[in-house]
C-alpha positions as CSV (number, residue, x, y, z in Angstrom):
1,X,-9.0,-0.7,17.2
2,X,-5.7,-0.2,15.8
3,X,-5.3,-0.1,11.8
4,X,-4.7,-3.5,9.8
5,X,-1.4,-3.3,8.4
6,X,-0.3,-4.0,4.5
7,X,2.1,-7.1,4.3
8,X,2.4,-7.6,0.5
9,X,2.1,-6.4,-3.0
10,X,2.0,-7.0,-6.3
11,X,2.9,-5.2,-9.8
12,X,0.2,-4.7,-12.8
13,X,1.8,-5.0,-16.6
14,X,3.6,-1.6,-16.4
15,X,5.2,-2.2,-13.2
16,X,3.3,0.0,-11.1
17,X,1.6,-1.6,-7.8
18,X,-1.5,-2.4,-8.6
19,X,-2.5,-4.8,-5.4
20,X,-1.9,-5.0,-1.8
21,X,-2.4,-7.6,0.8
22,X,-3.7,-6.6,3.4
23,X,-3.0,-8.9,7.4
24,X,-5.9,-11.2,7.5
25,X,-6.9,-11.0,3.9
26,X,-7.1,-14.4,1.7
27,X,-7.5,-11.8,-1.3
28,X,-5.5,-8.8,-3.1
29,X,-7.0,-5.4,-2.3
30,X,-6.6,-2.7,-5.5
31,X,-4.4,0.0,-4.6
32,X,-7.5,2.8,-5.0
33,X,-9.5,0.6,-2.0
34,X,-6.5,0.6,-0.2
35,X,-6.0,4.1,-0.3
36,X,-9.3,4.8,0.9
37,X,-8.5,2.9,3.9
38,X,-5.8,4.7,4.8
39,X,-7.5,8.2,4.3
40,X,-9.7,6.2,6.9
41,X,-7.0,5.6,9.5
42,X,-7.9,2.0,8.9
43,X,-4.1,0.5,7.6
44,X,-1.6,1.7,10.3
45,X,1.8,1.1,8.0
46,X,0.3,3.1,5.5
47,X,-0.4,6.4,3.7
48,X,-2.0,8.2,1.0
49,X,0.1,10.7,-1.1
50,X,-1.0,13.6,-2.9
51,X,1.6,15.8,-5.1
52,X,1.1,18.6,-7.2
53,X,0.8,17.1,-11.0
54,X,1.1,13.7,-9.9
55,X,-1.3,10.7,-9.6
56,X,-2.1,9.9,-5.9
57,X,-0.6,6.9,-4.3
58,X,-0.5,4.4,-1.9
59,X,3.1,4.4,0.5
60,X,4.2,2.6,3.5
61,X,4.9,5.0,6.4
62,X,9.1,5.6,6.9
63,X,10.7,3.3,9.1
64,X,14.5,2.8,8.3
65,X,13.8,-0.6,6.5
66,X,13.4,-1.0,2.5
67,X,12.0,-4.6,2.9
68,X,8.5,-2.8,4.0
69,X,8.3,-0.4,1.0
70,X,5.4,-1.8,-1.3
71,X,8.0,-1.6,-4.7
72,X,9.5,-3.9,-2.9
73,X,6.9,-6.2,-1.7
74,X,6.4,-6.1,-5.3
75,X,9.1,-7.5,-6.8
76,X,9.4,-11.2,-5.2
């Protein structure tokens, strides 16, 4: 079964994503569940990264388009 795929997302108080929406999904998802899922396999636009003395975080996979990043998403 191929991965659900994140489709929306929105901002907490300080600007950083805090919520995704995942396809098929009445509800927000928090960014921490989300990340789970794609250490999973189970969101197939997305990724978890992990940098040296940085907070891990949730990013769409590359594509060539900036209407699919999730800071994006976020700001309409």
């Amino acid at each position: 079964m191929p991965g659900r795929k994140v489709i929306d997302a929105k901002n907490a108080t300080d600007g950083t994503v805090s919520h995704v929406k995942i396809a098929g999904n009445a509800t927000w998802t928090p960014v921490d569940t989300a990340m789970r899922m794609a250490d999973r396999g189970q969101l197939s636009n997305a990724h978890t990264v992990n940098r040296v003395n940085a907070k891990p975080h949730l990013r769409t996979n590359p594509d060539g388009r900036e209407g699919n990043n999730l800071d994006y998403l976020a700001e309409d």
